[in-house]
Residue, then its C-alpha position, 0 to 999 in steps of 0.5 A: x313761595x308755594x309751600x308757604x302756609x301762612x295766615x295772612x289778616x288783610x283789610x282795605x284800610x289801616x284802622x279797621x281791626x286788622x291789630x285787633x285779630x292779631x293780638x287775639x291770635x298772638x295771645x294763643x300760645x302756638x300762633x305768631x302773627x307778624x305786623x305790618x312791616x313783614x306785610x309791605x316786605x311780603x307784597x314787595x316780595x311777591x310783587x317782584x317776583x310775580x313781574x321778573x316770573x314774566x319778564x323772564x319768561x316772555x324773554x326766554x325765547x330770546x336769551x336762552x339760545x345765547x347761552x350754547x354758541x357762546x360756550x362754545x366759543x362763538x361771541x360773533x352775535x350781540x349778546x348783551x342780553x346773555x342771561x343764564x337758563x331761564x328754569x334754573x333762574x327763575x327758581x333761584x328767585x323764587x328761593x331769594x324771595x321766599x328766604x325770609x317769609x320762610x325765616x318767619x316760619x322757621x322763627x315762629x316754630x322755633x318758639x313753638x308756635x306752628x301757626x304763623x303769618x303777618x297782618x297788612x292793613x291796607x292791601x291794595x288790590x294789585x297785591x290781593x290779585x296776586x296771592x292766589x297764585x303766590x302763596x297757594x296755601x295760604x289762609x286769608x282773614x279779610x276785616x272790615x269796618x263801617x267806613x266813617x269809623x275807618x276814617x275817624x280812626x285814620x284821622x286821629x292817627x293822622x293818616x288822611x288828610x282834607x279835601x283832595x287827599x281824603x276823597x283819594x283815601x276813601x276811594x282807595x278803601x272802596x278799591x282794595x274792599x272790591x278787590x278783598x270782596x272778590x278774593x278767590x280761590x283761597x280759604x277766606x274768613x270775612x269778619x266785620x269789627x262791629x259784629x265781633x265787639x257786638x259778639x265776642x264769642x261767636x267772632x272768636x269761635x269762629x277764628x278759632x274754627x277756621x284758622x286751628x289756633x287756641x285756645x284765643x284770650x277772650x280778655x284781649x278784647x277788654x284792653x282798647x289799644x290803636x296807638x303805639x306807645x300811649x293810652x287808647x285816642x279817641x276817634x276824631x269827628x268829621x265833616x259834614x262834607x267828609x261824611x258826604x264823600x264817604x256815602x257816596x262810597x258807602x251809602x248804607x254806612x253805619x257807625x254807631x259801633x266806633x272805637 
């Protein structure tokens, strides 16, 4: 996976503009950004690959000294963990896992957009710790957003629910934005939704600047969309006591930007 160059749109929490940053580096001609559904089968892909790199590694020491004797005929140990040459082995994973992230690629050049990637709303950190070491050429956009906007919008698309189950929403968001926070050792542009819709111009120039693909379609900013399939839903009202839980995550909330 190492010579993938991808352009990767992370945020802690869906509804937080990562579709938004999509569709404006999709509306330039030589850019293809992928939903979420390559995003979860990317976060498998190097999940898997990250664990069975150690599992194999660690078991080295033991499986591959089996291999010799038993070529040669010798079958008097138990050799129930036989396994092939762990170096050959572990790069024939690496080329399975890679396959089709590299057929994104392959797919996104064929249609003359050289600049390619996928969007995950909601990277958890144990995927974010990951990516460095993964996918060492990559580009990270991180998207944040005023958390009670977050939670509205969530909401309305019935992605959280009450009590328990939404105190665990928002602690979740407040873990994977640590996570993003801290991201390091690849190239990272941190965009606030508030701060494009406020700015359109710099937002976008800014893409622009860091990622090479334009020229981007201002205008896509003018068509509100957050669910498939029918008219832009307003945002949902929360409790009082919903609003409690989320300062205690954010205390310096502002939400005066919804959308």
């Amino acid at each position: 996976m190492k010579n993938l160059d991808p352009v990767i749109i992370l945020s802690a929490a869906p509804r937080m503009g990562t579709t938004l940053i999509q569709r404006l580096l999709c509306s330039a001609t030589d850019c293809l950004i992928y939903g979420d559904t390559i995003g979860n089968d990317a976060a498998f892909l190097i999940s898997y690959l990250n664990s069975k790199e150690f599992a194999v590694r660690n078991h080295a020491y033991h499986s591959d000294p089996m291999l010799a004797p038993v070529l040669a005929g010798d079958v008097s140990e138990f050799i129930a963990d036989l396994a092939p040459e762990s170096t050959g082995y572990l790069e024939s994973l690496s080329r399975a896992m890679a396959g089709p992230l590299e057929h994104c690629r392959h797919e996104a050049r064929s249609h003359g957009r050289p600049h390619w990637g996928w969007k995950l709303a909601g990277a958890q950190a144990w995927m974010t710790r990951l990516l460095p070491a993964m996918l060492p050429s990559a580009r990270i956009i991180h998207v944040d957003r005023d958390l009670v906007d977050t939670v509205r919008s969530a909401k309305t698309a019935l992605l959280v629910g009450q009590d328990a189950d939404f105190e665990r929403f928002v602690a979740e968001v407040a873990a994977n934005r640590a996570a993003l926070a801290e991201l390091g050792g690849l190239p990272v542009l941190r965009l606030r939704l508030e701060e494009l819709l406020a700015d359109p111009e710099n937002g976008i120039a800014r893409l622009e600047q860091f990622t090479g693909i334009s020229p981007i379609d201002r205008s896509v900013l003018a068509v509100k969309v957050n669910h498939p399939h029918s008219p832009w839903v307003a945002p949902v009202e929360i409790s009082a006591a919903e609003e409690a839980v989320i300062r205690r995550y954010e205390p310096a909330t502002r939400h005066d930007h919804a959308c």
